[in-house]
N, CA, C and O atoms as a GROMACS GRO file, in nm:
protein
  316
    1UNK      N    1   0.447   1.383  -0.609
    1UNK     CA    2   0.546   1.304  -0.679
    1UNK      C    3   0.556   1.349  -0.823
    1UNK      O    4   0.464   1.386  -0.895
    2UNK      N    5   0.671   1.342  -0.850
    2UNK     CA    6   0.655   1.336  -1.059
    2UNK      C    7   0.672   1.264  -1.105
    2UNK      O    8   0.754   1.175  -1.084
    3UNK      N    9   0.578   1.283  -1.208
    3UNK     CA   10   0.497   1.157  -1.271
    3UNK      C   11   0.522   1.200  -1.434
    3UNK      O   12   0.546   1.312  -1.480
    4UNK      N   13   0.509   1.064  -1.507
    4UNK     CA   14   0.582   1.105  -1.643
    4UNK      C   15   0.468   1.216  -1.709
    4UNK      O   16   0.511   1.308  -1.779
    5UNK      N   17   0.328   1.203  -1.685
    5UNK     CA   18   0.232   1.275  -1.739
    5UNK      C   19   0.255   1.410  -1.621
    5UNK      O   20   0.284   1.409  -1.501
    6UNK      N   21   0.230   1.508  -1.707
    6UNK     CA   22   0.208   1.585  -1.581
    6UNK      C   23   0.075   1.630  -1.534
    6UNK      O   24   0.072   1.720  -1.450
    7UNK      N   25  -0.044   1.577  -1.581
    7UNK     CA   26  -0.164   1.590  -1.501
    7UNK      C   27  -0.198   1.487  -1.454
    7UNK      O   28  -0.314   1.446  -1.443
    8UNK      N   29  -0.097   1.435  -1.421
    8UNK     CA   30  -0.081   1.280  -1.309
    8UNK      C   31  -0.091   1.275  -1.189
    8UNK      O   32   0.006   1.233  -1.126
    9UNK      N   33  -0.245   1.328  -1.099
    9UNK     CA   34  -0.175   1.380  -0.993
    9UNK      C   35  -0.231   1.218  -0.864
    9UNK      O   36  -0.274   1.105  -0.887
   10UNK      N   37  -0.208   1.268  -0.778
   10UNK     CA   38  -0.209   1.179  -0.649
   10UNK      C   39  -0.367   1.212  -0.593
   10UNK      O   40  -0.417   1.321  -0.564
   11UNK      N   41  -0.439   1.036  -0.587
   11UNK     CA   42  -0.556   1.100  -0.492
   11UNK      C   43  -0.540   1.035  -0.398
   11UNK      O   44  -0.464   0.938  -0.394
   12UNK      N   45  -0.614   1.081  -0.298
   12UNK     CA   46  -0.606   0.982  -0.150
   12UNK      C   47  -0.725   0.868  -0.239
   12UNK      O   48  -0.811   0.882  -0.326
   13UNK      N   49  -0.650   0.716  -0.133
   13UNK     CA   50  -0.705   0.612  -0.168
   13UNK      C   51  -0.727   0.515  -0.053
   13UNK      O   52  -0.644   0.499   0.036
   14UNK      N   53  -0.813   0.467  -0.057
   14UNK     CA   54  -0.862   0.277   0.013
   14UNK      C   55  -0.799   0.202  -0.030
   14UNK      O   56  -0.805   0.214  -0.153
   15UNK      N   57  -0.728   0.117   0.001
   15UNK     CA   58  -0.673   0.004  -0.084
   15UNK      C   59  -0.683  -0.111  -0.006
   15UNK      O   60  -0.693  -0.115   0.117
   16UNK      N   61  -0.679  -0.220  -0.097
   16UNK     CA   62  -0.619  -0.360   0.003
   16UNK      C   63  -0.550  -0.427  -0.065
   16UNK      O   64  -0.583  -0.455  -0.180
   17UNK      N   65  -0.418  -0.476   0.001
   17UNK     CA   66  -0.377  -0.567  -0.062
   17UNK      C   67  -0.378  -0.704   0.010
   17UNK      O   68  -0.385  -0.714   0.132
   18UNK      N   69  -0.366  -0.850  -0.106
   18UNK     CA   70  -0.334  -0.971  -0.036
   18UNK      C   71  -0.240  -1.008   0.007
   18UNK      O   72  -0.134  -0.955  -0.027
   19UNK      N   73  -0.244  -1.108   0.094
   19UNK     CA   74  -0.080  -1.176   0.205
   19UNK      C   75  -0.133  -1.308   0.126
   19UNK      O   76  -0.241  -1.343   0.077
   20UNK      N   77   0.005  -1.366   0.139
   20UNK     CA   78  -0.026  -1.510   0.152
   20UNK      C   79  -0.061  -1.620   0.190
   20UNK      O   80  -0.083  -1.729   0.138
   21UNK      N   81  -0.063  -1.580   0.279
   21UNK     CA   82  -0.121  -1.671   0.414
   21UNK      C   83  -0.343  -1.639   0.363
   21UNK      O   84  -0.435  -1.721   0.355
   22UNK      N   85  -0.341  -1.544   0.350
   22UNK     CA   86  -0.509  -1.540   0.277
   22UNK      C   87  -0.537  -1.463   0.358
   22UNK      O   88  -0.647  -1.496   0.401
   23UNK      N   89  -0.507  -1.388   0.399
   23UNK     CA   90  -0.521  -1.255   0.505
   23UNK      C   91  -0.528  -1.131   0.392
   23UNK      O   92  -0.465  -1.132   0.287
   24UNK      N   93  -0.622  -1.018   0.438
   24UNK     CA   94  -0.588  -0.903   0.374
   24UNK      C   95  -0.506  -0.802   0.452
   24UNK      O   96  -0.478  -0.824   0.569
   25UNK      N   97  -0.471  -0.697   0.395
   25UNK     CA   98  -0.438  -0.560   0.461
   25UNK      C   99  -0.489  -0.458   0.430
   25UNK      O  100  -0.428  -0.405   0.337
   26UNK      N  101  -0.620  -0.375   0.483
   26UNK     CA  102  -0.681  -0.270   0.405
   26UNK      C  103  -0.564  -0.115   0.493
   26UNK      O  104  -0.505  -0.111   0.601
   27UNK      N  105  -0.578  -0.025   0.394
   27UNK     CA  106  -0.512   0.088   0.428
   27UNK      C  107  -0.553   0.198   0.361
   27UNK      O  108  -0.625   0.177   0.263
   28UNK      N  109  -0.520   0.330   0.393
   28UNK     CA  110  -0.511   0.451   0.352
   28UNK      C  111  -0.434   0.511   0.341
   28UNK      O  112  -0.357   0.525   0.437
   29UNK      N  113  -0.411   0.580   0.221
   29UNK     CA  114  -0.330   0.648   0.210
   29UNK      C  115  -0.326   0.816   0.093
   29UNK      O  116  -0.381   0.798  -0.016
   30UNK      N  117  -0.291   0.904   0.107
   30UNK     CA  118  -0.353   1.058   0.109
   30UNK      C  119  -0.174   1.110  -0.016
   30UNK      O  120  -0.126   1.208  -0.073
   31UNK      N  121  -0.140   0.946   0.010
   31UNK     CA  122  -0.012   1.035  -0.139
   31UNK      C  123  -0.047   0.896  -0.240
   31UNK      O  124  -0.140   0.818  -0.220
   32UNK      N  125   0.048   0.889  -0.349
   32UNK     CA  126   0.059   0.806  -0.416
   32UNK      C  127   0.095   0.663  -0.407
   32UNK      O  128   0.208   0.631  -0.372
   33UNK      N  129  -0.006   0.565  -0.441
   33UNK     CA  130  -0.004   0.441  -0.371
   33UNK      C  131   0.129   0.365  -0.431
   33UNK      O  132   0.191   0.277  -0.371
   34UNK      N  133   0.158   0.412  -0.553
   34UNK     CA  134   0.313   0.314  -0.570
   34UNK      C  135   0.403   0.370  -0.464
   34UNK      O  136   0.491   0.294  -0.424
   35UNK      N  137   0.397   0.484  -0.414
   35UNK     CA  138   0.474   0.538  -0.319
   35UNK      C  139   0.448   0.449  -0.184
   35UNK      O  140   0.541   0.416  -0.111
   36UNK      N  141   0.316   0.415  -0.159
   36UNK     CA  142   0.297   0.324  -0.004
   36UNK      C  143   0.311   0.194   0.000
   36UNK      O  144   0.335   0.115   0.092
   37UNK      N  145   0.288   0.181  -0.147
   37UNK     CA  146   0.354   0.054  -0.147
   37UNK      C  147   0.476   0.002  -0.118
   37UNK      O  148   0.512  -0.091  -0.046
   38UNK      N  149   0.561   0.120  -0.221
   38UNK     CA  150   0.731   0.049  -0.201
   38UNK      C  151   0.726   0.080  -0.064
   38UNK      O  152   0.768  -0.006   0.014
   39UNK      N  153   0.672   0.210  -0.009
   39UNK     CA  154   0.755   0.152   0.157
   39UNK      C  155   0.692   0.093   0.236
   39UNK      O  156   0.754   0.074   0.341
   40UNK      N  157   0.556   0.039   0.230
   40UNK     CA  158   0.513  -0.125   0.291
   40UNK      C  159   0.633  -0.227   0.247
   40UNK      O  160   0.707  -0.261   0.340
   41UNK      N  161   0.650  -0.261   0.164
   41UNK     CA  162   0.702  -0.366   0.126
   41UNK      C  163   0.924  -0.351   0.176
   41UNK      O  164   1.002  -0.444   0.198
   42UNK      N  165   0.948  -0.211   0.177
   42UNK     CA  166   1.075  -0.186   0.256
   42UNK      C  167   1.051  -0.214   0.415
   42UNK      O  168   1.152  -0.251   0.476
   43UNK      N  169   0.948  -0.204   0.478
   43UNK     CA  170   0.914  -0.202   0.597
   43UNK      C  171   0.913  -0.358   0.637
   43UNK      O  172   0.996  -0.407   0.714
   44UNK      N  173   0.835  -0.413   0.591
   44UNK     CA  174   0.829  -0.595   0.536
   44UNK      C  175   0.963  -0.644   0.516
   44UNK      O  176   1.001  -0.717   0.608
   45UNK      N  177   1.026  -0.629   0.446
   45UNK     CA  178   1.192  -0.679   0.476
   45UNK      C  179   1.241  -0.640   0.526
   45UNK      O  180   1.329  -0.715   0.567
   46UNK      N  181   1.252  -0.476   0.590
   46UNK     CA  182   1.335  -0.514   0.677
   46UNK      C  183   1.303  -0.508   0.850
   46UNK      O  184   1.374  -0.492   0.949
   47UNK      N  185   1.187  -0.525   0.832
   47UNK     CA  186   1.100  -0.581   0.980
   47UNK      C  187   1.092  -0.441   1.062
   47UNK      O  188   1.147  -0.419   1.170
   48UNK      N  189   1.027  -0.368   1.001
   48UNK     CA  190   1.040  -0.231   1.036
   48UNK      C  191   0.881  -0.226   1.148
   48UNK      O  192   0.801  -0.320   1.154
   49UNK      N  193   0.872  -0.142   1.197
   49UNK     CA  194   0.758  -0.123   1.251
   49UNK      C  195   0.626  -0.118   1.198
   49UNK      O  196   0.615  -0.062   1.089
   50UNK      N  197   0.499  -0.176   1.264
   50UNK     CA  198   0.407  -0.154   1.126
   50UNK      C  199   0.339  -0.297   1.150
   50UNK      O  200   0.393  -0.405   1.174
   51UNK      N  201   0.173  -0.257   1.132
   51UNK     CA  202   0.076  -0.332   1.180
   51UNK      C  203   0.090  -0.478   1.035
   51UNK      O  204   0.058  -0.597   1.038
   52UNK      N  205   0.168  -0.367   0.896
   52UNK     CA  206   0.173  -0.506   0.810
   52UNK      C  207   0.285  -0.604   0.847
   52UNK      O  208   0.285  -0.727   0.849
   53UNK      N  209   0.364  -0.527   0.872
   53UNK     CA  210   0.544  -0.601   0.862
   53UNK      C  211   0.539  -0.661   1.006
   53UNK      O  212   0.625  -0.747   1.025
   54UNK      N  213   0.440  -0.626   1.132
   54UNK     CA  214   0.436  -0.704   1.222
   54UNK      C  215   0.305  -0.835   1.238
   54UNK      O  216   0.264  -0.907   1.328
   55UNK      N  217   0.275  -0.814   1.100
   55UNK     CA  218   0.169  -0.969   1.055
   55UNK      C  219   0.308  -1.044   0.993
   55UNK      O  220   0.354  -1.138   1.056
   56UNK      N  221   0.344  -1.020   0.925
   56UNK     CA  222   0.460  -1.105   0.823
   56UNK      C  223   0.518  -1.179   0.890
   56UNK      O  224   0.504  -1.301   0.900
   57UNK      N  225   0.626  -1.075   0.968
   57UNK     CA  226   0.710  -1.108   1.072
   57UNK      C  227   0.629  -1.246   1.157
   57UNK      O  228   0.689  -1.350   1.185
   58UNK      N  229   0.516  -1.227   1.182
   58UNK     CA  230   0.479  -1.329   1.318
   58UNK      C  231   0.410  -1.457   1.195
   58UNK      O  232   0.439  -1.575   1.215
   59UNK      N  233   0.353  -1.434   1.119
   59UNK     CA  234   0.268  -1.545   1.040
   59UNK      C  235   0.378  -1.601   0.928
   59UNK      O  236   0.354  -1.710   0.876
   60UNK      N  237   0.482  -1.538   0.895
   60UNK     CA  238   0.612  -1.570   0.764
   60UNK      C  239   0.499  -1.576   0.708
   60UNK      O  240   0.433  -1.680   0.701
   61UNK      N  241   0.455  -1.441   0.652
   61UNK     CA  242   0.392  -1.445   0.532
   61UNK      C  243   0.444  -1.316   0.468
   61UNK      O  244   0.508  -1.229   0.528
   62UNK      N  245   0.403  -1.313   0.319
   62UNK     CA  246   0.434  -1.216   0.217
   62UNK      C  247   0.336  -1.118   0.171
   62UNK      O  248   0.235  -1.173   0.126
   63UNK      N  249   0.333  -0.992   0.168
   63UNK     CA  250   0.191  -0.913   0.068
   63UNK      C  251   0.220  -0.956  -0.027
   63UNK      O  252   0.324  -1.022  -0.034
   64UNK      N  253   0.131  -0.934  -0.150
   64UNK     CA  254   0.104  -0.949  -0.261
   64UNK      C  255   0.062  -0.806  -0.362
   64UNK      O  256  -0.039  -0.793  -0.432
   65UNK      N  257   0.130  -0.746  -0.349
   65UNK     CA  258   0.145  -0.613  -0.374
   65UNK      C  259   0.071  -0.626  -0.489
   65UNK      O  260  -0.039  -0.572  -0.496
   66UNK      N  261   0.135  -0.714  -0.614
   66UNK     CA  262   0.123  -0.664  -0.710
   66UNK      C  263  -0.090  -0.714  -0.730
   66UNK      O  264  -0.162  -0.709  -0.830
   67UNK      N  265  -0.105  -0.736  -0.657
   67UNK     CA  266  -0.285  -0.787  -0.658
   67UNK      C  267  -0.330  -0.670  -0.560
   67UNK      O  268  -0.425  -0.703  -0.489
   68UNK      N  269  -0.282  -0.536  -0.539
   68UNK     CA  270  -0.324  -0.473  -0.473
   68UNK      C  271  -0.477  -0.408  -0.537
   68UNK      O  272  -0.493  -0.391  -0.658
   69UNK      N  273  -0.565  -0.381  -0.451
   69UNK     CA  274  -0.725  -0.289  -0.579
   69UNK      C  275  -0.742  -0.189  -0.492
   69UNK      O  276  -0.712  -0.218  -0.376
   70UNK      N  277  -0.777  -0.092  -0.511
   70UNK     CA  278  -0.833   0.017  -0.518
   70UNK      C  279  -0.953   0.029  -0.439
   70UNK      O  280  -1.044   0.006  -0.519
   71UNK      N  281  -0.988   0.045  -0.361
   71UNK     CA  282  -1.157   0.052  -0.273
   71UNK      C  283  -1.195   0.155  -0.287
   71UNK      O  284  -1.315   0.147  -0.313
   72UNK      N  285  -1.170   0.232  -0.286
   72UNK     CA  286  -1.246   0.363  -0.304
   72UNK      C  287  -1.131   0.470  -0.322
   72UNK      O  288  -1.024   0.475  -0.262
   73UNK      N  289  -1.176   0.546  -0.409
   73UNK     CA  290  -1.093   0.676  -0.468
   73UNK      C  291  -1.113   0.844  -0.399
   73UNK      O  292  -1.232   0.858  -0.373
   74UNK      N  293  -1.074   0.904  -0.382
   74UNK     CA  294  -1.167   1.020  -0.303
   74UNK      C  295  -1.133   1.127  -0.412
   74UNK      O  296  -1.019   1.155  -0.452
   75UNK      N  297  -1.258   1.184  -0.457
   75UNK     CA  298  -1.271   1.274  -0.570
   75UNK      C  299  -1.207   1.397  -0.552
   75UNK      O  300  -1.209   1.466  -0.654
   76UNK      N  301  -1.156   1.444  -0.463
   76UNK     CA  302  -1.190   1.583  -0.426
   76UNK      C  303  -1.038   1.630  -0.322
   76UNK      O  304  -1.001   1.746  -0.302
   77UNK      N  305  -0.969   1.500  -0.266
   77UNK     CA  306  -0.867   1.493  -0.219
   77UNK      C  307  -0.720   1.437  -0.305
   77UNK      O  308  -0.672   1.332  -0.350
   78UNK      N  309  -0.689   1.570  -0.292
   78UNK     CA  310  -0.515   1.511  -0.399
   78UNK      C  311  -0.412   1.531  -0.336
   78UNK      O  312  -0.439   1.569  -0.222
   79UNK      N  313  -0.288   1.523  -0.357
   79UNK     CA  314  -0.163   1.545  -0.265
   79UNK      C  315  -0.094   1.622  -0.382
   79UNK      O  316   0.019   1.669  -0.366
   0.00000   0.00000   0.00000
């Protein structure tokens, strides 16, 4: 991705974010997490396929993107 810094780069990451309902969603992902985010959250409206958007869909619940953390970083893996 480009990024305003340019030694901004992408690591693969752990993440979880919260639902509302008080559920988590842990995931991985090997590009840039604002990138998996926006398309979790495109997937989520518009009921797209997908182990998150098919919790939502069935519980009417919401992620909580913006409380998303970080679990582990991988040193050595970048995109």
């Amino acid at each position: 991705s480009k990024h305003r810094l340019v030694n901004n780069f992408c690591l693969a990451f752990h993440f979880m974010s919260l639902l509302s309902c008080g559920a988590c969603y842990v995931g991985t992902t090997g590009r840039c997490l604002n990138d998996r985010m926006r398309e979790h959250a495109n997937n989520v409206r518009n009921g797209k396929d997908g182990f998150l958007a098919q919790h939502c869909t069935g519980c009417n619940c919401v992620p909580l993107f913006k409380d998303t953390v970080t679990l582990y970083k991988h040193k050595d893996e970048r995109t």
